[in-house]
Every structure is written in structure tokens, then in C-alpha cells.
TORZADO-242156 format. One record per residue (C-alpha): x, z, y. Coordinates in steps of 0.1 Angstrom, whole numbers. Example, Ala and Ser with C-alpha at 12.3 -4.5 7.8 and 13.67 -1.06 7.14 Angstrom:
# TORZADO-242156
+-------+-------+-------+
!    c1 !    c3 !    c2 !
+-------+-------+-------+
!   123 !    78 !   -45 !
!   137 !    71 !   -11 !
+-------+-------+-------+
This chain:
# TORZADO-242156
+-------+-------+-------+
!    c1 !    c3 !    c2 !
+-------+-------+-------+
!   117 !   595 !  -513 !
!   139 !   580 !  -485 !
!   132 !   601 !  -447 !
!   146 !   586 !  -421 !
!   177 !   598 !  -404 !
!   174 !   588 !  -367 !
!   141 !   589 !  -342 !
!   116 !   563 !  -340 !
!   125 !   537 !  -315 !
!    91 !   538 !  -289 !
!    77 !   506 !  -275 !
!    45 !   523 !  -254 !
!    68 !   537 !  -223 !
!    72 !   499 !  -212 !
!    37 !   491 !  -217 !
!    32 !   471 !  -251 !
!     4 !   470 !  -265 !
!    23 !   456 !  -301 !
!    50 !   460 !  -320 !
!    64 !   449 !  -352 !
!    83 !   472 !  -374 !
!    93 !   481 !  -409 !
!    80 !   508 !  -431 !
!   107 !   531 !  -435 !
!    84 !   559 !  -456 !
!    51 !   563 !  -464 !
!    34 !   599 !  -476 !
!     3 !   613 !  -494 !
!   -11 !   639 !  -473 !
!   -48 !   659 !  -480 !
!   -81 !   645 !  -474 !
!   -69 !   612 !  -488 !
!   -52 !   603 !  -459 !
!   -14 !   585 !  -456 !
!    15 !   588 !  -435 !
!    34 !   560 !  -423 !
!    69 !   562 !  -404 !
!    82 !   528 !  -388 !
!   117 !   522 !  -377 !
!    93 !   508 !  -343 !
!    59 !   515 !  -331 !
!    39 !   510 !  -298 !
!    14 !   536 !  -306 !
!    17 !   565 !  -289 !
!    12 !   598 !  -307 !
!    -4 !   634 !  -294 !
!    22 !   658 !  -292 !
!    16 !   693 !  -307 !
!    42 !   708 !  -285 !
!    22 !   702 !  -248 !
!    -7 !   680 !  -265 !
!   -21 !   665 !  -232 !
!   -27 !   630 !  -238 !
!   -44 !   619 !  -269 !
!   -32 !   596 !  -294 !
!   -39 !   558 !  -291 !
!   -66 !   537 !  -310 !
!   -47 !   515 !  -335 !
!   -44 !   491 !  -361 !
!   -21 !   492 !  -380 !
!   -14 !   454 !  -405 !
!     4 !   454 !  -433 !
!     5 !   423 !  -460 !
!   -25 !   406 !  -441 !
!   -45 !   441 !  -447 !
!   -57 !   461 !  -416 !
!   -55 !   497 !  -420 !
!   -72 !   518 !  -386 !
!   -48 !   543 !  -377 !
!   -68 !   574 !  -377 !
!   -48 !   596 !  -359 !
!    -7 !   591 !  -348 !
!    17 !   622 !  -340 !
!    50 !   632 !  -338 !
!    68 !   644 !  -369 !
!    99 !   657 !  -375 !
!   125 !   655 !  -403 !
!   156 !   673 !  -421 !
!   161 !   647 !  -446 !
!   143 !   665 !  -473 !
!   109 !   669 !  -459 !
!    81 !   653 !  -434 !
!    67 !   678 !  -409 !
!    36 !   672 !  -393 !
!    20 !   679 !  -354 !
!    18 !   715 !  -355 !
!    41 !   723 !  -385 !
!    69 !   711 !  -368 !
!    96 !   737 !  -371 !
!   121 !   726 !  -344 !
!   129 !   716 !  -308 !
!   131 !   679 !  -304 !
!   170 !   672 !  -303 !
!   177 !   697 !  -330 !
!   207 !   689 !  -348 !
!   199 !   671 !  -383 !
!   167 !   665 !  -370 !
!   149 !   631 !  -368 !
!   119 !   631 !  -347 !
!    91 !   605 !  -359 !
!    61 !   583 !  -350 !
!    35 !   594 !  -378 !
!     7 !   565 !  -381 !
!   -20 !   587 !  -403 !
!   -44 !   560 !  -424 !
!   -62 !   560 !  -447 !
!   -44 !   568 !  -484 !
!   -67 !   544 !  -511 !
!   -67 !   510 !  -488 !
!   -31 !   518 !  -478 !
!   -23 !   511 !  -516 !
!   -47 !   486 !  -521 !
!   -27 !   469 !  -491 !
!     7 !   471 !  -514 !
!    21 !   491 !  -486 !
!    59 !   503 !  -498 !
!    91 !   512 !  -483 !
!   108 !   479 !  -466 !
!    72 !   463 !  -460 !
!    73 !   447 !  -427 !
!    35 !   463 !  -407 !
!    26 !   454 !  -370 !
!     7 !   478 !  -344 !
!   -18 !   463 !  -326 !
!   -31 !   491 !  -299 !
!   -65 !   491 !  -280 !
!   -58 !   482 !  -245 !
!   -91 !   493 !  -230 !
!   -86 !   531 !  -247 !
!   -52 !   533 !  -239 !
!   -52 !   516 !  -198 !
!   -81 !   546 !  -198 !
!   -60 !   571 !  -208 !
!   -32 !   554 !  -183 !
!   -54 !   560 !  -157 !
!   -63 !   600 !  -165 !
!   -28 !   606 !  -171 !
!   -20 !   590 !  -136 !
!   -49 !   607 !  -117 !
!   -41 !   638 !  -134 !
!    -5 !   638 !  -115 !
!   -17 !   625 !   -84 !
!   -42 !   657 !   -89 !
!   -16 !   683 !   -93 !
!     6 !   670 !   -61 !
!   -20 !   672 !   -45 !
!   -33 !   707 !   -55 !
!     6 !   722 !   -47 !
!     3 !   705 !   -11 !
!   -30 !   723 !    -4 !
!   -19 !   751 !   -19 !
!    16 !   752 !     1 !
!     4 !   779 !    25 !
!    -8 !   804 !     0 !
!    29 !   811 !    -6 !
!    44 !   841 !     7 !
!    81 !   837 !   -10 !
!   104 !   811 !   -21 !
!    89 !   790 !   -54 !
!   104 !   763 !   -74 !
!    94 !   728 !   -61 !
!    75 !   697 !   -70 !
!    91 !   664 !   -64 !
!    70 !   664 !   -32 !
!    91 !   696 !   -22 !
!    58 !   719 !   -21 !
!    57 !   752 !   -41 !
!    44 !   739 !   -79 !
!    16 !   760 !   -82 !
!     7 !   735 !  -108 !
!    40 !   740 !  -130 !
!    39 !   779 !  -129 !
!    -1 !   783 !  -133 !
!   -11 !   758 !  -155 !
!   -24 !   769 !  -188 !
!   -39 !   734 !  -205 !
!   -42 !   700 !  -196 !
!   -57 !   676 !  -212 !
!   -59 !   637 !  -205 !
!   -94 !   621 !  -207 !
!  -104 !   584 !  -202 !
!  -102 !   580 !  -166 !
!   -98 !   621 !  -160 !
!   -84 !   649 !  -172 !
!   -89 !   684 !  -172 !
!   -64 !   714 !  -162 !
!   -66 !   748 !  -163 !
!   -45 !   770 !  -139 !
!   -45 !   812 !  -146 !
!   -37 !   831 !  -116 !
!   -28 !   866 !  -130 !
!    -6 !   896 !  -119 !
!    26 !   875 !  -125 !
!    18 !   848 !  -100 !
!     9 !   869 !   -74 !
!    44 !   886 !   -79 !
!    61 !   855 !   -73 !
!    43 !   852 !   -41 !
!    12 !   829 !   -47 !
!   -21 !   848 !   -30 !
!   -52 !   835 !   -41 !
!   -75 !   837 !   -11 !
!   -83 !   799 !    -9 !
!   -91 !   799 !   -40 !
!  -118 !   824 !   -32 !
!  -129 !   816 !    -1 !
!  -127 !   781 !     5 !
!  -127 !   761 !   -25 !
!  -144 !   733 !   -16 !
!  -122 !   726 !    17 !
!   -90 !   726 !   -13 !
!  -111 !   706 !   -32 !
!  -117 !   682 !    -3 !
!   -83 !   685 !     8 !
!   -74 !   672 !   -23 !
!   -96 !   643 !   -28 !
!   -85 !   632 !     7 !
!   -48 !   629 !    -6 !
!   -56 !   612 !   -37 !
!   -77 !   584 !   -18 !
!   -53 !   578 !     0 !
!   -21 !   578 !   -23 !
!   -44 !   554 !   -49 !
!   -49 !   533 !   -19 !
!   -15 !   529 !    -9 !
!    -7 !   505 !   -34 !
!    26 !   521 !   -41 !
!    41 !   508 !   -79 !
!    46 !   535 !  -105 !
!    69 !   530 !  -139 !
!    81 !   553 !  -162 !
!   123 !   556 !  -163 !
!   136 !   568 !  -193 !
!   172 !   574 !  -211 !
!   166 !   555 !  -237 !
!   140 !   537 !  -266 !
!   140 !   566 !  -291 !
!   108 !   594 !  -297 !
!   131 !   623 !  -280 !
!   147 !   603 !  -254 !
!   139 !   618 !  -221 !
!   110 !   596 !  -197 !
!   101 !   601 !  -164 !
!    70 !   588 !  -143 !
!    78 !   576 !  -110 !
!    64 !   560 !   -77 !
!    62 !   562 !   -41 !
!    41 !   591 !   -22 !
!    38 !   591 !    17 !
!    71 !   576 !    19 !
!    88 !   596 !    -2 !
!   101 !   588 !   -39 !
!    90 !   607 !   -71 !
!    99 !   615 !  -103 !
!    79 !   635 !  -128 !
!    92 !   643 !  -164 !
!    65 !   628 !  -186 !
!    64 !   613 !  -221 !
!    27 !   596 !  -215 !
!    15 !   564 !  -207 !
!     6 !   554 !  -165 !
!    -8 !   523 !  -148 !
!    15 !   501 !  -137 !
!     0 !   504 !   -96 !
!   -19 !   530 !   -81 !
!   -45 !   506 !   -70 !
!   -59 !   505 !   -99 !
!   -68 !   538 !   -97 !
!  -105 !   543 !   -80 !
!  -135 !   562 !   -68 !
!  -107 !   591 !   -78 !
!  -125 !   630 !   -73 !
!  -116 !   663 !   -81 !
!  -138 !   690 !   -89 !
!  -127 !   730 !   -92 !
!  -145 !   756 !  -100 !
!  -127 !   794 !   -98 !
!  -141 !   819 !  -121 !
!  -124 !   858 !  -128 !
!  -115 !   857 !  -164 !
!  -106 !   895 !  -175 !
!   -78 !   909 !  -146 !
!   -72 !   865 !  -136 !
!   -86 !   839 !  -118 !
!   -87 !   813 !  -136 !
!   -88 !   773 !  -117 !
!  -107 !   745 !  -135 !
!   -99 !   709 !  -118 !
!  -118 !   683 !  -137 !
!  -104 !   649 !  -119 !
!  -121 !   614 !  -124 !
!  -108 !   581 !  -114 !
+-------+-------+-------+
């Protein structure tokens, strides 16, 4: 059994929709299901660590066979063994760590398709699921810059900033996100600890709605700028740190994000939040559902 040594050189932060690499290890795991680590991959996998976005509709071809790729996430290995979503042990960028691209099929056709170590396999991705995702993910920031700026004046001391230079409510409240085609859903708590770093949460009670159309207002008009958004990133490998970037009012930002974005904010539309507030035990606890 030969692990790979170094991570899986990524194709998805540039856009492609295809790639064509070589099978470097292939695994039986339960429920008669198969991993399958290439040295390259355009398919981008859910991460278990902050598991916003899900992982992309594939195929993946192998020997003129096409196997669906029923699920694709990160992995991590020592050398010795394959660790999988969850189970993984370690940070990313642990030392005498490789961090993987897992493509999870489907064990009994992946041997029918004489799939073996040093086979050459191609990705093929669906565009339409994954430029739907691209959009959520997009709207999703767009959501939460604009959340901190109509937020800003429920600060009564010095926060950490967003790369609009507001206070991130969204960084220090958020408890889930999750990317949906064309929307996503976050969850913010507002407990004891926020309000000690100065946030009060009267807007939140009182006037919801004028937040919520605050909000909308900003995104309508930042998807209507036009402004073109990229993600930047240190290098091609799995760990390799990425950024999301474009242009707000004037005003360049940069958002650490290992996802995948449209390539202009035009093509983001009809884009709406709604929030809803609710007191979970001693918390309030924010909802914003965003669709685009």
C-alpha cells in the first residue's frame, strides 16, 4: 500500500471544471464504497474542519469506465494510514502530514473498471451544481459584509475588523454556515461573551427587518456593480492558503476562503436576505438565510 507523501495539487480554485490525473492509491472503505487519491483533481471536497460548502457532483473516468463520485473530502495522511473527513487527526500543515483529495465511489465497479495504482482517471465536474454553489458561496460573503456594516453601530468598544474595516460581527458570532445552491445559511449566537466584547443586541430586537433591509440594499447594489472577483492563493496544493477577492464601494477585499466564487458579481441576482432572531437558552441566536 503506497500513501502519498505530499498534498493533492487542486485545479477548482482557478475554475476548471476537469482535470486529468493519476491514481496514486485507491482504498476499500465500509458500505462497499472506494477511495481514490489523485496526484490532481478539480473536484472540490467538503471539509470536515469548517464544512460550509458541499462537495462537487463528479465523474470520475477511469479505463473508458465512469464511476460517479459519491461523495469527495479531504483526507489526511502519515504515510501509514488514510484518514477520512471527520477522522482526521491533525491541523492541515502538520509535519509528516499529506493532506488529500478523497474521490469516494463506488467499490464493486471501481474493480470491474481495473482501477490500480498508476492508472491514469480524469474528473469531469458538473458545472450547473458547482456555478450554484459559486454563487451561494459569493452571496453568502457579500451577506456577512453586509450584516458587519449594519451592524457597525451596535458596537460599544474596539472589535477586530472585516476587510471592509467594520466590526466582524460575523467572524466572532457565527456558529454555522452552510453554502446552498444559490444561498446559504448562517447562524450567529449572541451570548454573554459577545456582549462583553461590546456588541449590544438591540437591533437585533427591535428592528430586524430595517437590518435586514439595510442589508439587501447593500447586496443589490454591490452584485450590481459589476466589480470582478478571483480567488488568490499561495500556491496549487490542498493546504495552500486561498483568498476570495474583489472590489466593494471602491475599496479592495480579501477574504480567506478555500471555496469556489463566480468569476463577476453580476451574475449574482434577485440577491435577499432573510433573518429571523429567536432567544435560544441565555442567547440570541441570528438566522440569515440569503438567496441569489
Amino acid at each position: 500500500m503506497t500513501l502519498p507523501t505530499a498534498d493533492t495539487i487542486v485545479t477548482y480554485p482557478a475554475g476548471d471544471l476537469a482535470s486529468t490525473g493519476t491514481v496514486l492509491h485507491s482504498e476499500a472503505l465500509d458500505a462497499g464504497r472506494r477511495a481514490v487519491l489523485l496526484d490532481v483533481s478539480a473536484c472540490h471536497p467538503v471539509d470536515s474542519a469548517w464544512p460550509d460548502q458541499p462537495a462537487d457532483r463528479a465523474v470520475l473516468t477511469v479505463n473508458g469506465v465512469e464511476l460517479d463520485i459519491l461523495d469527495c473530502v479531504v483526507g489526511s495522511t502519515d504515510g501509514e494510514s488514510l484518514h477520512l473527513g471527520g477522522d482526521v487527526p491533525v491541523r492541515k500543515g502538520t509535519e509528516g502530514w499529506a493532506f488529500v483529495t478523497a474521490h469516494i465511489v463506488d467499490d464493486a465497479l471501481a474493480t470491474a473498471a481495473g482501477l490500480l495504482e498508476g492508472s491514469e482517471a480524469s474528473i469531469a465536474v458538473d458545472a450547473h451544481y458547482r456555478h450554484a454553489l459559486s454563487v451561494g458561496h459569493t452571496a453568502c460573503h457579500l451577506a456577512s459584509l453586509a450584516l458587519n456594516a449594519e451592524l457597525a453601530g451596535s458596537w460599544s468598544k474596539d472589535a477586530s475588523l472585516d476587510a471592509l474595516e467594520h466590526p466582524n460581527f460575523d467572524a466572532l458570532a457565527i456558529e454555522t454556515s452552510r453554502i446552498e445552491e444559490r444561498g446559504s445559511v448562517d447562524v450567529y449566537r449572541v451570548g454573554k461573551s459577545l456582549r462583553k466584547k461590546g456588541f449590544a443586541p438591540a437591533r437585533l430586537v427591535d428592528d430586524l427587518g430595517e437590518v435586514a433591509r439595510g442589508v439587501d440594499a447593500r447586496l443589490s447594489a454591490w452584485a450590481a456593480s459589476g466589480a470582478a472577483a478571483s480567488i488568490q492563493r499561495d500556491g496549487d496544493r490542498l493546504t495552500d492558503r486561498r483568498y476570495w477577492t474583489t472590489t466593494l464601494d471602491g475599496h479592495p477585499v480579501s477574504i480567506p476562503c478555500g471555496g469556489t466564487h463566480v468569476a463577476n458579481l453580476r451574475e449574482l441576482t434577485d440577491t435577499q436576505v432573510t433573518l429571523h432572531a429567536q432567544q435560544v437558552d441565555a442567547a440570541l441566536e441570528l438566522r440569515m438565510t440569503t438567496r441569489a
